[in-house]
C-alpha positions in Angstrom: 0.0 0.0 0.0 1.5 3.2 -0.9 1.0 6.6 1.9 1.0 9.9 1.0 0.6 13.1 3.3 -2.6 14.4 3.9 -4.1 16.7 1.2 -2.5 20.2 2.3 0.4 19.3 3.8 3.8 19.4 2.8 7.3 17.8 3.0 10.4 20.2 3.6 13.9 18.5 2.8 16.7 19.9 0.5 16.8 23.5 -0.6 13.0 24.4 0.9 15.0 23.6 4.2 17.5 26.4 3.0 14.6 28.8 2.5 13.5 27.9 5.4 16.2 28.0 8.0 17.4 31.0 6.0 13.8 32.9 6.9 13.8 31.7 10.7 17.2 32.8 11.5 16.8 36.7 10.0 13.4 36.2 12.2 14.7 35.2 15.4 17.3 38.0 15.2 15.6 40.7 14.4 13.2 39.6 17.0 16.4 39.6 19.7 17.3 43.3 18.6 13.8 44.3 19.0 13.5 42.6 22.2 11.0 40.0 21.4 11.0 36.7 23.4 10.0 33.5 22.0 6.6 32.2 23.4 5.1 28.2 22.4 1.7 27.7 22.5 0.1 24.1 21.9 -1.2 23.0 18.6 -4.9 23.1 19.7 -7.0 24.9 22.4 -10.7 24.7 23.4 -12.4 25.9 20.3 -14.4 28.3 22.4 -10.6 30.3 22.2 -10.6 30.7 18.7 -14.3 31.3 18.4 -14.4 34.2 20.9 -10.9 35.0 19.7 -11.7 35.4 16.1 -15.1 35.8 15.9 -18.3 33.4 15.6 -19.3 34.8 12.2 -15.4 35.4 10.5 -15.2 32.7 7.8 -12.0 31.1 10.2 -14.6 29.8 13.0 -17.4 29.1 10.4 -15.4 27.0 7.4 -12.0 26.5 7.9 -11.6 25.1 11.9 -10.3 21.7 12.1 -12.5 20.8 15.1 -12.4 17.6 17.0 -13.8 16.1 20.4 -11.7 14.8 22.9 -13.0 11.4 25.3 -14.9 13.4 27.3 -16.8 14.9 24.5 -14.9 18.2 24.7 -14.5 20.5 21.4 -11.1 21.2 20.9 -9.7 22.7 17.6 -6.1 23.1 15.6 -5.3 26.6 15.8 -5.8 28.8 12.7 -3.7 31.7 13.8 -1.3 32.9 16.8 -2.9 35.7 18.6 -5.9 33.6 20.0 -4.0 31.3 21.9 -1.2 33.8 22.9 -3.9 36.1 24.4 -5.1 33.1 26.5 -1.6 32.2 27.7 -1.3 35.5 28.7 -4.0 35.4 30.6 -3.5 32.2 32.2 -0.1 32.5 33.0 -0.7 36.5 34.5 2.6 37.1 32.1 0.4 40.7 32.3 1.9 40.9 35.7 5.1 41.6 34.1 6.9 44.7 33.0 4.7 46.0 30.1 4.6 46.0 27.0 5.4 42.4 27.0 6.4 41.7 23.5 6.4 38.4 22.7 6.9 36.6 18.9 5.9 32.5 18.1 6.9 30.7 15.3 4.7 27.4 15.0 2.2 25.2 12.5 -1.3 26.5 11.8 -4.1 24.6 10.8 -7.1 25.9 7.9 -9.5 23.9 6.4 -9.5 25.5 3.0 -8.6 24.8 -0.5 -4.9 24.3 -0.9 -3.1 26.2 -3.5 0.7 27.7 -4.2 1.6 29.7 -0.5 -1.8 28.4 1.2 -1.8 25.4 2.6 -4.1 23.4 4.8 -1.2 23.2 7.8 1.0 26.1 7.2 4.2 27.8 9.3 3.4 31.2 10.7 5.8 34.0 12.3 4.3 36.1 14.2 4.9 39.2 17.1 2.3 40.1 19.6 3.3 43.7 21.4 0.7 43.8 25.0 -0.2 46.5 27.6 0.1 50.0 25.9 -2.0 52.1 23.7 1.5 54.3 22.5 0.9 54.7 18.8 4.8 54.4 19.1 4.4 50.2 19.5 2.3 50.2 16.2 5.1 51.9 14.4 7.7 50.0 15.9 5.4 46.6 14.8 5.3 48.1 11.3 9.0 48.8 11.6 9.9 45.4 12.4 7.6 43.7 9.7 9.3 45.4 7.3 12.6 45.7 8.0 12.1 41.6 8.0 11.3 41.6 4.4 13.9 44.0 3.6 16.8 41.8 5.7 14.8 38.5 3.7 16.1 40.4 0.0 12.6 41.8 -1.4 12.7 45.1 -2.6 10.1 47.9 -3.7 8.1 47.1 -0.5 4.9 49.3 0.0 3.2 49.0 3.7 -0.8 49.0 3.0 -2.1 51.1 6.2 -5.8 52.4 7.2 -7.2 53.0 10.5 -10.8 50.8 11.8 -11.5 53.0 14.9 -12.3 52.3 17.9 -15.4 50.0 18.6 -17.3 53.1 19.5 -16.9 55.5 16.6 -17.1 51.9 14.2 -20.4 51.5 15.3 -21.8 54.7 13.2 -19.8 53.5 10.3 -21.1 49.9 10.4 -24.8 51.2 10.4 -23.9 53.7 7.2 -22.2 51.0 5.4 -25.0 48.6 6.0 -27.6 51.1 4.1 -25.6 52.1 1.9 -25.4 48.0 0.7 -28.9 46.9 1.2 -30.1 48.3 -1.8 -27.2 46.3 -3.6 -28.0 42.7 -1.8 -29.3 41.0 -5.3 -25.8 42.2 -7.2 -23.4 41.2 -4.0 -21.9 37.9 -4.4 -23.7 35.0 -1.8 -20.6 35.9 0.7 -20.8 39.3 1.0 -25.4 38.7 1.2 -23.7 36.9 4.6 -21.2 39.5 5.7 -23.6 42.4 5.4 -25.7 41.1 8.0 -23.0 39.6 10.3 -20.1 40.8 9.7 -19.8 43.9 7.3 -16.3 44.9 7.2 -15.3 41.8 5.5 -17.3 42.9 2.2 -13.7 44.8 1.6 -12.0 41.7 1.5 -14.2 40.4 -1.4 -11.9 39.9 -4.9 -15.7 39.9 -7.0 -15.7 42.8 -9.7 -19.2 43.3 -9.0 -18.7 43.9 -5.3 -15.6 46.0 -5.5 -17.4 48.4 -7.6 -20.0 48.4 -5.7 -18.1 49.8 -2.6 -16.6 52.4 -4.7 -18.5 54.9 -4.0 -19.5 53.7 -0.5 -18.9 56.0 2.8 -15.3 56.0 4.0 -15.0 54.9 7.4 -12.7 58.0 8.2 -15.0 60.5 8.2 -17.0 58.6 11.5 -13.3 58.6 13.2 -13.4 59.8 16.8 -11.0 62.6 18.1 -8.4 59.9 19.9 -9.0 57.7 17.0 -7.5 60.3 14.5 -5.0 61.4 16.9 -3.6 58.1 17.2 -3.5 57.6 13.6 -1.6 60.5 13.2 1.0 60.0 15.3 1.7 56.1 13.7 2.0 57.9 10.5 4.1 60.5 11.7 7.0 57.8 13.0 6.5 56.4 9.6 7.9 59.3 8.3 10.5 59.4 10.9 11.8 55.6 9.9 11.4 56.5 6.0 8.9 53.9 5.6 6.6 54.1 2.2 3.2 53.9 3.1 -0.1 53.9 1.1 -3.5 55.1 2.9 -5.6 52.1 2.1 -9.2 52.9 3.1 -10.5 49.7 1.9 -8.2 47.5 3.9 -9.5 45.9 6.8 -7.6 42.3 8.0 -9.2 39.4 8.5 -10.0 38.6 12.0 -12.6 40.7 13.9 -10.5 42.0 17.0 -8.8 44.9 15.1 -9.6 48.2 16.0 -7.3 51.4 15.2 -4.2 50.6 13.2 -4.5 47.7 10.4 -1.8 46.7 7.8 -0.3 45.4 5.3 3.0 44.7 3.6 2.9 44.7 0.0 5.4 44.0 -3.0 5.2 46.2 -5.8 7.4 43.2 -8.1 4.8 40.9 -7.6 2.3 41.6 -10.2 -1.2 39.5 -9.3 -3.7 41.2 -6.5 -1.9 38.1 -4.1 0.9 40.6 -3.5 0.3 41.1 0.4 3.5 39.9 2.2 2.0 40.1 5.9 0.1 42.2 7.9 -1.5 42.6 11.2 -3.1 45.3 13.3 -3.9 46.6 16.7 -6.7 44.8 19.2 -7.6 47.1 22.0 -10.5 45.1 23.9 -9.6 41.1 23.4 -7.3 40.2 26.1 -10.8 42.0 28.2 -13.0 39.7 26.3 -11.4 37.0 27.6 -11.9 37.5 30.6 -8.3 39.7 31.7 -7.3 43.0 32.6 -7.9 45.9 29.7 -4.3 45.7 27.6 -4.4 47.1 24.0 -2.3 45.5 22.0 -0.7 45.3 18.6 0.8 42.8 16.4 1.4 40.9 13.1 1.9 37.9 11.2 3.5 36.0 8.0 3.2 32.9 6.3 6.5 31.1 6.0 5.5 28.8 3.1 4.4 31.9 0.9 7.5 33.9 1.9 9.2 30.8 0.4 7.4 31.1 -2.8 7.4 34.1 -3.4 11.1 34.7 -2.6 11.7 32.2 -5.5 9.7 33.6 -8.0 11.5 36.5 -7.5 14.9 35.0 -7.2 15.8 36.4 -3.7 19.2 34.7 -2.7 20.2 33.5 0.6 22.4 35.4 2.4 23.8 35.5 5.7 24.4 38.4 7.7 24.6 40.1 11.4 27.4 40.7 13.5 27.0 40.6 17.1 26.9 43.7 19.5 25.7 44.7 23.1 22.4 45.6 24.0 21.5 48.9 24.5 18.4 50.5 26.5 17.1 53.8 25.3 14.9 55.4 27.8 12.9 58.2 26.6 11.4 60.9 29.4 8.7 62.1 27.5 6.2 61.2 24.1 6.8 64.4 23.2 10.6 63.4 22.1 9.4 60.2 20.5 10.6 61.4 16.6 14.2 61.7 18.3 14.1 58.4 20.2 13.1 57.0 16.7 15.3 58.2 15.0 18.1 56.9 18.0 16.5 53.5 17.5 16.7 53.5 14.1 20.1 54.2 13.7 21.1 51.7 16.5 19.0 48.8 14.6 20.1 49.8 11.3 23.6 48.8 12.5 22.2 45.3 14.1 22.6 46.7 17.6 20.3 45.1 20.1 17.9 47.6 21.6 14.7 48.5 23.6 12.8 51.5 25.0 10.5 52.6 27.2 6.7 52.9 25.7 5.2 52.9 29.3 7.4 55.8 31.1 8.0 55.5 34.4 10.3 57.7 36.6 14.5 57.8 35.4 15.5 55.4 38.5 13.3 52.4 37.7 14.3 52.6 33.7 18.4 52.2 35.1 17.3 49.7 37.5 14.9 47.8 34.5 17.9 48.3 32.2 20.3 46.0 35.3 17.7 43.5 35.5 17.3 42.9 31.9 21.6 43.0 31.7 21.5 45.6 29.2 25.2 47.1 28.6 24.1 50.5 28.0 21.5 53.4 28.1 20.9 56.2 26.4 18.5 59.0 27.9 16.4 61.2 25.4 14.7 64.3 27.8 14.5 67.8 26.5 17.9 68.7 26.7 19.3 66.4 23.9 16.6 67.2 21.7 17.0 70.5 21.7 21.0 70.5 21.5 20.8 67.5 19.2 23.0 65.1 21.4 22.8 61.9 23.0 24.8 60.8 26.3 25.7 56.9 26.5 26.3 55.5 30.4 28.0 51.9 30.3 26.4 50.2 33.0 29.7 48.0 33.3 32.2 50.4 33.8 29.6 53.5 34.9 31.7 55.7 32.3 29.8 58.1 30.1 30.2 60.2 27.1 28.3 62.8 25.2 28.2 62.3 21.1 27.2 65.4 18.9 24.4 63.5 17.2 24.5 64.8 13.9 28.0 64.1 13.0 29.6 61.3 15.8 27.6 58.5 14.4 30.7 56.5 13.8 32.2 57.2 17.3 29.2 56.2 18.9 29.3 52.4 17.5 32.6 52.6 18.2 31.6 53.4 22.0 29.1 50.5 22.0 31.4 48.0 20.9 34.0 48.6 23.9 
């Protein structure tokens, strides 16, 4: 009798391990200069996770869940995506207890019931980052900053990041009625799946690839002009540290992600050489209420995810070579006394990542003593303080918690001497 692997699944051996290894180790250390630690969740939860997670009406929890019962008659399910089950270790572990944001990144096998095609699989590899405890439009930059300086590092060029803002689940809620009488009237030209979404779940209709449908919502309302004050804000600032990091964005009304917990920031990475309307690299978003809704303490959040096997893919139909790369420094700690200075501690950051140093900040300020004392615990070599004074005489002052020796660098001209600091 002759065995072959379930339909959807997938053998890796010869040079799809090289693609492979090649992706995970750019991953894993860019995740260590951004300060990410590694967290492993099992392969399936109770589905009720992934249902409340998700969302009962997303097209996840209704078609694609592999769903089993256990002896004892228990649902269980293989998990679709990351975030779900991270949110639920969170909670049951109280890692919220910790110092915050606790940023945390997984790399493990997902599970989708769907129709398997090149890049989509029915068991697939994802990478992921989840940033929790802080509202600071400075994590979602950072999480946008990360995403795409991995595709960078992984060889692809011309890379465009997708961006719109969802609101809050207050101000959506005027939106979602608009939108929902502005598409009645259409319900006989609207494909059967966006019938569905209209009533239970709206904002999906912008995910629908049917020419009908996308003309359709052409001309429908814009979900920025129902945008609270602190919605807007928020928005603004992201954007704003875009601009800071030099990142090419596109203002992408009619993006929305997949899963219902988004609010605020949503996003995707595109790839301009990759000519099909399949051109998203990853993507992900901000969830303000769903660690709540499960039950634990009110933590916004932000985070994103990519596919492994389609990074593969497409990284071969555009014959990106593997490389290897990074040369090891110290870590450095960058505390920041204000938000009001966050363009200069970007711009500190990004100079110090740029150059594979390992780094964090401070999103959640606290007072000067317990950022040096954070900085000890966490071993970090050195720290850099951004307060008024710097910004305004443009320099930065570097304390090597070793030696307890410090220097002051002009920071428009001493780049060079200050690597050359870090690495003593």
């Amino acid at each position: 009798m002759t065995y072959n692997s379930p339909k959807g699944t997938s053998d890796y051996f010869g040079e799809d391990i090289k693609y492979r290894n090649f992706i995970l180790k750019i991953a894993r250390e860019l995740f260590d200069i951004y300060n990410y630690s590694e967290i492993i969740t099992p392969h399936f939860e109770y589905s009720e996770v992934f249902a409340r997670g998700i969302g009962e009406n997303s097209e996840i929890v209704q078609k694609e869940m592999f769903n089993f019962f256990d002896k004892k008659g228990r649902s269980l399910t293989l998990r679709p995506e990351g975030t779900a089950s991270i949110v639920r270790a969170v909670i049951e572990n109280k890692l919220y207890l910790e110092n915050l944001p606790l940023k945390l990144f997984y790399i493990g096998s997902m599970f989708r019931y769907e129709r398997p095609q090149k890049g989509r699989m029915r068991e697939f590899v994802q990478i992921g980052v989840e940033a929790i405890g802080s509202d600071n439009p400075a994590l979602d930059a950072e999480i946008i900053w990360l995403l795409n300086t991995l595709f960078e590092q992984i060889g692809f060029k011309n890379l465009v990041l997708h961006i719109n803002n969802i609101g809050c689940l207050e101000c959506r809620q005027e939106y979602l009625k608009a939108l929902e009488n502005y598409l009645k009237p259409f319900k006989e030209q609207l494909c059967p799946d966006c019938v569905s979404r209209v009533d239970k779940n709206t904002l999906r209709v912008f995910d629908c690839k049917v020419s009908t449908c996308k003309e359709i919502l052409k001309n429908s309302p814009k979900i920025d002009s129902y945008l609270c004050s602190k919605c807007k804000a928020h928005f603004e600032k992201v954007v704003e540290l875009l601009d800071v990091l030099g990142i090419n964005y596109f203002y992408n009304q009619g993006l929305v992600r997949g899963f219902d917990y988004y609010t605020r920031t949503v996003f995707e990475i595109v790839s301009k050489d990759i000519k099909s309307a399949q051109n998203a690299l990853g993507g992900g978003g901000r969830y303000d209420n769903l660690i709540e809704e499960f039950g634990g303490p009110k933590l916004s959040s932000t985070g994103f995810a990519i596919g492994l096997e389609r990074t593969m893919l497409l990284m071969k139909r555009l014959n990106i070579e593997i490389n290897s790369y990074l040369a090891e420094n110290k870590k450095v700690y960058v505390i920041s006394m204000d938000t009001k200075f966050d363009k200069f501690l970007f711009e500190v950051l990004k100079f110090l990542r740029d150059n594979k140093v390992i780094c964090d900040t401070n999103f959640n300020i606290k007072n000067i003593s317990k950022e040096i004392k954070l900085a000890k615990e966490k071993k970090y070599n050195f720290i850099i303080i951004v307060g008024e004074n710097e910004v305004n005489n443009n320099f930065i002052t570097i304390k090597n918690l070793n030696s307890f020796s410090q220097e002051e660098f002009n920071w428009l001209d001493k780049k060079t001497e200050i690597l050359n600091f870090l690495k003593n």
